[in-house]
C-alpha positions as CSV (number, residue, x, y, z in Angstrom):
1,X,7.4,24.5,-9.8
2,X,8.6,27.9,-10.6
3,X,12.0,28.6,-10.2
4,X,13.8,31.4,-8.0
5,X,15.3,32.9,-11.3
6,X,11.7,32.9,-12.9
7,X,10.0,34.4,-9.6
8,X,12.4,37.4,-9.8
9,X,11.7,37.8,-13.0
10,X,7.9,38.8,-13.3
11,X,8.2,41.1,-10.7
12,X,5.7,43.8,-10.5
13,X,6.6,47.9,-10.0
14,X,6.1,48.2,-6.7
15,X,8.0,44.9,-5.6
16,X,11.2,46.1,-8.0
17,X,11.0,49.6,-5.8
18,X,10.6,47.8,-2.9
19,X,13.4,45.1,-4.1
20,X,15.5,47.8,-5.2
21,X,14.9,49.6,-1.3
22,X,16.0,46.5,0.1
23,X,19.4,46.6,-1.4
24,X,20.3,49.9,-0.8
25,X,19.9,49.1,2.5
26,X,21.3,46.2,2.9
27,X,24.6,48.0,1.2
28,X,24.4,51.2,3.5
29,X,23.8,48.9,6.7
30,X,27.2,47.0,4.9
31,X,29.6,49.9,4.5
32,X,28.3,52.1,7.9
33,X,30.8,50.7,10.3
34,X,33.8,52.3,8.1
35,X,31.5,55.4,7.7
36,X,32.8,58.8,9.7
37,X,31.0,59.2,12.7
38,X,29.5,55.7,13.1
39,X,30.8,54.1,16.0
40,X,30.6,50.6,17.8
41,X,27.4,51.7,19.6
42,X,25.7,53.2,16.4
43,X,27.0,49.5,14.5
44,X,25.3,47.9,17.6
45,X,21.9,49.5,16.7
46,X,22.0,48.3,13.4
47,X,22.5,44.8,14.6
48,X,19.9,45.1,16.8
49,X,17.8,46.3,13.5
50,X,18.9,43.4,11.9
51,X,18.2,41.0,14.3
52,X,14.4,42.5,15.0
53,X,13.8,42.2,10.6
54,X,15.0,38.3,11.2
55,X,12.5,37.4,14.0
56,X,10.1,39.2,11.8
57,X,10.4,37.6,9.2
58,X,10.7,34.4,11.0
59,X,7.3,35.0,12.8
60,X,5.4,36.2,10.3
61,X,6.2,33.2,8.2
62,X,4.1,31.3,11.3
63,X,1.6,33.8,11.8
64,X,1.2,36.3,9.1
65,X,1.5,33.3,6.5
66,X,-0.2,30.3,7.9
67,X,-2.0,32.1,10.7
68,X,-1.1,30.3,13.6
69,X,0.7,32.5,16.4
70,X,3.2,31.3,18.2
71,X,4.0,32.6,21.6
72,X,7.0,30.3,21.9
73,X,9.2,31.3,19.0
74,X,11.6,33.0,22.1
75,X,12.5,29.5,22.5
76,X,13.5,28.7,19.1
77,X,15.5,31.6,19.0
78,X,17.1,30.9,22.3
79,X,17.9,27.1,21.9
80,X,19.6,28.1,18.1
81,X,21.9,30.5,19.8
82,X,23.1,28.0,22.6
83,X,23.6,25.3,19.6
84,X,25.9,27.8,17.9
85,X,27.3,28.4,21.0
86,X,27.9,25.1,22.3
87,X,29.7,24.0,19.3
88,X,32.6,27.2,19.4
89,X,32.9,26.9,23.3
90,X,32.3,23.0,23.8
91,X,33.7,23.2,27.3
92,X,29.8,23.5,28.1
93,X,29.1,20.2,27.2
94,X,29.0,16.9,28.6
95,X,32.7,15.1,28.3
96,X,31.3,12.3,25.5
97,X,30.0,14.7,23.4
98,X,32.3,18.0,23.8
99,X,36.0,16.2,23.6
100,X,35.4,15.1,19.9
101,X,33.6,18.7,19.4
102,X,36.6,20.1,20.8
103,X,39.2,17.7,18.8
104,X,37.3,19.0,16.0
105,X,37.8,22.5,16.8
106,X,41.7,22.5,17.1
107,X,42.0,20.7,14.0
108,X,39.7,23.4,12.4
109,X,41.6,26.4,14.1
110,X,44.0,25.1,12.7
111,X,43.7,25.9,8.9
112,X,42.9,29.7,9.4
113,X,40.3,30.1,6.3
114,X,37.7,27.3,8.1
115,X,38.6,29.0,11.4
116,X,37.0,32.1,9.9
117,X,34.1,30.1,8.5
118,X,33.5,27.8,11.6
119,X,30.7,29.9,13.7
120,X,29.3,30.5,10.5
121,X,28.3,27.2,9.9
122,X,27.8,26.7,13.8
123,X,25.1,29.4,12.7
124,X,23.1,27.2,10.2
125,X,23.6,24.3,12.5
126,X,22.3,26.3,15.1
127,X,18.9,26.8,13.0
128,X,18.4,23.2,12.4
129,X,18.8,22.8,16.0
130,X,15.5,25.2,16.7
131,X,13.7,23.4,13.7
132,X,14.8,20.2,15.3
133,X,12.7,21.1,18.3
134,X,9.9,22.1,16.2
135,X,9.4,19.1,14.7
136,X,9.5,17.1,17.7
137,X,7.0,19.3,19.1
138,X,5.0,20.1,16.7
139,X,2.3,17.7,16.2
140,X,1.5,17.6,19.7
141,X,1.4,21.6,19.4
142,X,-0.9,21.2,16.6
143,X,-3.3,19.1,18.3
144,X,-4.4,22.5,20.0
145,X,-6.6,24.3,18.1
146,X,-6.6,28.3,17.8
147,X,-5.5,30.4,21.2
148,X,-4.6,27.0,22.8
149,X,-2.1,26.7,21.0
150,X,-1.0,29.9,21.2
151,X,-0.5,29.3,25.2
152,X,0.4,26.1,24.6
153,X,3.5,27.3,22.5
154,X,4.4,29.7,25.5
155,X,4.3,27.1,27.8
156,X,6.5,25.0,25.4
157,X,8.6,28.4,25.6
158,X,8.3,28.5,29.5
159,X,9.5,24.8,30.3
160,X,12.5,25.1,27.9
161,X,13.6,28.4,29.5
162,X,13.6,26.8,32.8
163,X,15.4,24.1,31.6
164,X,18.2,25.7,30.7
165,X,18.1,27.9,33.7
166,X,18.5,24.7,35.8
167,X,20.8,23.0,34.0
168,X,24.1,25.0,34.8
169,X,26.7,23.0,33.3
170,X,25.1,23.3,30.0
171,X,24.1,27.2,30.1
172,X,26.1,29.0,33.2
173,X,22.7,29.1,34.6
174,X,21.2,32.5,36.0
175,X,24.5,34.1,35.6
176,X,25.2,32.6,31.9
177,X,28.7,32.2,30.0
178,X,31.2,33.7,27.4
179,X,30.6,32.3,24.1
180,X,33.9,32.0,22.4
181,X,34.4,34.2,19.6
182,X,35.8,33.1,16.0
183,X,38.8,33.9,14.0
184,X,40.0,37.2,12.2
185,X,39.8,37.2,9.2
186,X,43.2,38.5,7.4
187,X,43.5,40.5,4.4
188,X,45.7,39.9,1.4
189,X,46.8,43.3,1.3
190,X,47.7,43.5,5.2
191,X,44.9,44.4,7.7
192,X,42.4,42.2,8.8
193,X,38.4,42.4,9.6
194,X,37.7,41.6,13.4
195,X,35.4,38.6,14.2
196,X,32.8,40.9,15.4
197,X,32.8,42.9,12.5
198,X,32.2,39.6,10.5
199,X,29.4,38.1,12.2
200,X,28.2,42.0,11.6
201,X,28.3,41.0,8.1
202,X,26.8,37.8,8.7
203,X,23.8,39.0,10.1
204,X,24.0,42.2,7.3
205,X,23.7,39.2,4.7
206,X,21.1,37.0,6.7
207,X,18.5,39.8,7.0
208,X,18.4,40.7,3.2
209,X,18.4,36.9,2.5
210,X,15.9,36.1,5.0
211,X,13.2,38.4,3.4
212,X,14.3,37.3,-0.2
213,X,13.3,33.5,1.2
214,X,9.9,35.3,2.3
215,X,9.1,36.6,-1.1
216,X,9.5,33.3,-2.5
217,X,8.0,31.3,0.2
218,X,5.1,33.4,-0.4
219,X,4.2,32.8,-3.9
220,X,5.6,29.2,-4.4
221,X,3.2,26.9,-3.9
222,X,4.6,26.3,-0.3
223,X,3.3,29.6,0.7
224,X,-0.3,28.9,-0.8
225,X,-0.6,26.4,1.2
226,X,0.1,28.0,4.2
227,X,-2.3,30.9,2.9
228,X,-5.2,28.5,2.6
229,X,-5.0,27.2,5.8
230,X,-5.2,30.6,7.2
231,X,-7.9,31.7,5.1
232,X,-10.1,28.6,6.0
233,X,-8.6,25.7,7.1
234,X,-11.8,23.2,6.6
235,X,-11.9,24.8,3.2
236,X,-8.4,23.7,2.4
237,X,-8.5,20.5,3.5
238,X,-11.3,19.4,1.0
239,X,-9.3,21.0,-2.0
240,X,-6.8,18.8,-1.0
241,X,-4.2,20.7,1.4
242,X,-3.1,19.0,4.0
243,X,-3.5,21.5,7.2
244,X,-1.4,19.7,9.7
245,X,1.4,19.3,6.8
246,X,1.5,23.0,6.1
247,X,1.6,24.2,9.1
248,X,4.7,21.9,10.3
249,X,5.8,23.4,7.0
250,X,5.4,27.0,8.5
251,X,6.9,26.0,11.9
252,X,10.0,24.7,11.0
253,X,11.2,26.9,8.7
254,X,10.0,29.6,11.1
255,X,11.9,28.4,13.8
256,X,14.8,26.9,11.7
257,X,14.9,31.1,10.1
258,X,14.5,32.3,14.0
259,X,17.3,29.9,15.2
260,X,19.7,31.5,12.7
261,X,18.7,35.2,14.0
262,X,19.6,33.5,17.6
263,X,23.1,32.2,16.3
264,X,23.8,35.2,14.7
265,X,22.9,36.9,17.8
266,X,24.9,34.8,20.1
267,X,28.4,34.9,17.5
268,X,27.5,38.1,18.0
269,X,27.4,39.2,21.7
270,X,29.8,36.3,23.0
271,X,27.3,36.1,25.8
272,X,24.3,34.1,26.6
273,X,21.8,33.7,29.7
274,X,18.8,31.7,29.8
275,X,16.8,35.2,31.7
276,X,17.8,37.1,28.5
277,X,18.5,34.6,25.7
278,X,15.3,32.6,26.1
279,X,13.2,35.8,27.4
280,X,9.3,36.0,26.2
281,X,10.5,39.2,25.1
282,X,12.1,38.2,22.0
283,X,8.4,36.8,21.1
284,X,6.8,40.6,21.5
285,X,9.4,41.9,19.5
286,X,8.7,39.9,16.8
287,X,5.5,40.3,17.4
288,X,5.3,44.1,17.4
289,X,7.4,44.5,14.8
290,X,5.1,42.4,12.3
291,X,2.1,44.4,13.4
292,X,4.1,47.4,13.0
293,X,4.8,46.4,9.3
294,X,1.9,44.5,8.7
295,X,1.2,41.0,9.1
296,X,1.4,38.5,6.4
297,X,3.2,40.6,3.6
298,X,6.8,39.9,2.5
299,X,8.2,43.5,3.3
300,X,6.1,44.8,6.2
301,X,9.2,42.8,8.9
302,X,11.0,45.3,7.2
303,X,9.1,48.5,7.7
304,X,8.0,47.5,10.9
305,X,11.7,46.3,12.3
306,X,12.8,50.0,11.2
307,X,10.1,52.2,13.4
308,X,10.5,49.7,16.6
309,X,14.0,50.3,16.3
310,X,13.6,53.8,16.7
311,X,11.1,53.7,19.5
312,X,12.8,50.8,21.3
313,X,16.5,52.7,21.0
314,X,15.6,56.8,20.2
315,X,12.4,56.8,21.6
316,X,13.7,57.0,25.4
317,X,15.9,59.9,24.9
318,X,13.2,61.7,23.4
319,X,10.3,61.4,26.1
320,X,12.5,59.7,29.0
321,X,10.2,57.3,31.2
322,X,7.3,57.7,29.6
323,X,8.5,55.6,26.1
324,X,7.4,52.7,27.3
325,X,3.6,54.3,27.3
326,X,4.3,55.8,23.8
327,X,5.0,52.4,22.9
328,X,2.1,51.0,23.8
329,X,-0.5,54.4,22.5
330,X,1.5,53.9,18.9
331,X,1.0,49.8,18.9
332,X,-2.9,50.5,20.2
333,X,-3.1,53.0,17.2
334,X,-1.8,51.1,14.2
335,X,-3.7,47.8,15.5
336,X,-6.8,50.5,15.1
337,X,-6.3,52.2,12.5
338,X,-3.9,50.6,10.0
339,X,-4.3,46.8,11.1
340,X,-2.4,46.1,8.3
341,X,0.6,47.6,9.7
342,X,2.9,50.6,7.5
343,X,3.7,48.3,4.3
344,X,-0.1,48.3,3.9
345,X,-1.0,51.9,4.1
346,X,2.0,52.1,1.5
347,X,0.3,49.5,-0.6
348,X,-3.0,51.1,-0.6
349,X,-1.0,53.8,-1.8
């Protein structure tokens, strides 16, 4: 099986600009909070940037990759930022289960470095949460065949948003609850570096990372898998790849990657509400932004993350109520005319 060092080390031209793109950026998105000018509403953009390439990523590795869309991942994403949040504000949960969470917690708070690294790994767990869920439910998803299972993802999406809407000791309901933040972290030389700056950081990292675990999804043999399926599935299956395996492969990891995006987002905003958190829309966006950037490449989450970040932030200043139509003409256009989104056109290219 080739190796991550020996992946990154036969890559072509165009993947060392693109390579080389990504970690400019990643740097610049790094050190803009302390740039001049660049206040908390500008950093707050750039989150939301962030969070958009991660539930790319995250869907195209379900769609783009194995080719079976999912119009539940909103779920995934919402159910991995109330597991993150659950665990650093316990007082949600049931007596049996939070008083040991919460024993846990002083003794933790207690040694400032973990307290710093505690909703960090609440983050991870918080993915394997989501992928928990999608391995439950994923064979009985898979018995559906094509756009059946499409809807049948969005009703899996539907029922677990109205869950948590009803259950009001567990989410805060309709009006939803303050996540409790994490630690400072203090600086040798004086100083220290707010939580919310680094859960900025966190997500800063989890981006870059998340489309470097793309790449090599992509050409490990993991990836071919989930590329033969899509191609032809019947085809696959009598060479020998197991169809239902793969694409439990591809939903997993999708929704463990789009659990992390949701944890990230919840250490994030310290608030969560089933109407928001586990809103359908979190599924278009992902959606849009891989057809933006083009579906089933590694980088196109990236491109295509970029312009719905302008049009879902700038776009509204610029042409007032009639963005939303803009939206949708733009969308309409590159489905058209480059179907296989910006990081196409730039490959043709």
């Amino acid at each position: 099986m080739t190796t991550l060092t020996e992946r990154f080390s036969v890559l072509d031209r165009r993947d060392q600009y693109l390579f080389g793109l990504l970690g400019a950026l990643t740097v610049v998105a790094a050190i803009a909070p302390n740039l001049p000018g660049v206040t908390v509403y500008y950093r707050d953009v750039i989150q939301t940037g962030l969070v958009f390439v991660m539930i790319g990523v995250s869907w195209n590795m379900i769609a783009g990759y194995a080719g079976q869309v999912s119009l539940g991942h909103a779920a995934f994403f919402g159910m991995g930022a109330y597991t993150s949040a659950w665990l650093t504000s316990p007082g949600t949960l049931p007596a049996w289960m939070g008083d040991p969470i919460s024993s846990m917690l002083a003794g933790i708070n207690s040694i400032p470095p973990l307290a710093v690294l505690f909703p960090l790994v609440t983050v991870i767990i918080g993915g394997l949460g989501a992928a928990l869920i999608a391995l439950l439910t994923g064979p009985a998803m898979f018995r559906l065949k094509g756009h059946y299972f499409a809807i049948g993802t969005l009703a899996l999406g539907a029922i677990i948003q109205v869950i948590m809407n009803n259950a009001r000791e567990y989410s805060g309901g309709a009006t939803g609850y303050y996540v409790k933040g994490g630690a400072d972290l203090a600086l040798p030389g004086g100083g220290a570096i707010s939580a919310e700056l680094l859960q900025y950081y966190y997500a800063v990292v989890g981006a870059a990372l998340m489309i470097v675990v793309g790449y090599y999804v992509y050409h490990a043999k993991l990836g071919l898998g989930m590329r033969a399926i899509h191609g032809d599935e019947q085809a696959a299956d009598s060479l020998g790849v197991n169809p239902l395996q793969y694409k439990m492969y591809a939903f997993v990891l999708s929704s463990f990657l789009v659990g992390v995006a949701g944890a990230l987002f919840a250490q994030y905003t310290l608030y969560l509400n089933p109407a928001s958190t586990l809103s359908v829309t979190w599924t278009v966006d992902a959606l849009v932004v891989v057809v933006l950037g083009g579906m089933g490449s590694i980088f196109g989450p990236m491109f295509g993350a970029a312009i719905f970040l302008f049009l879902d932030t700038f776009l509204t200043d610029l042409v007032g109520t009639l963005a939303t139509t803009v939206e949708g003409v733009l969308i309409i256009l590159f489905v058209l005319f480059l179907p296989n989104g910006l990081y196409g056109l730039l490959e043709d290219h």
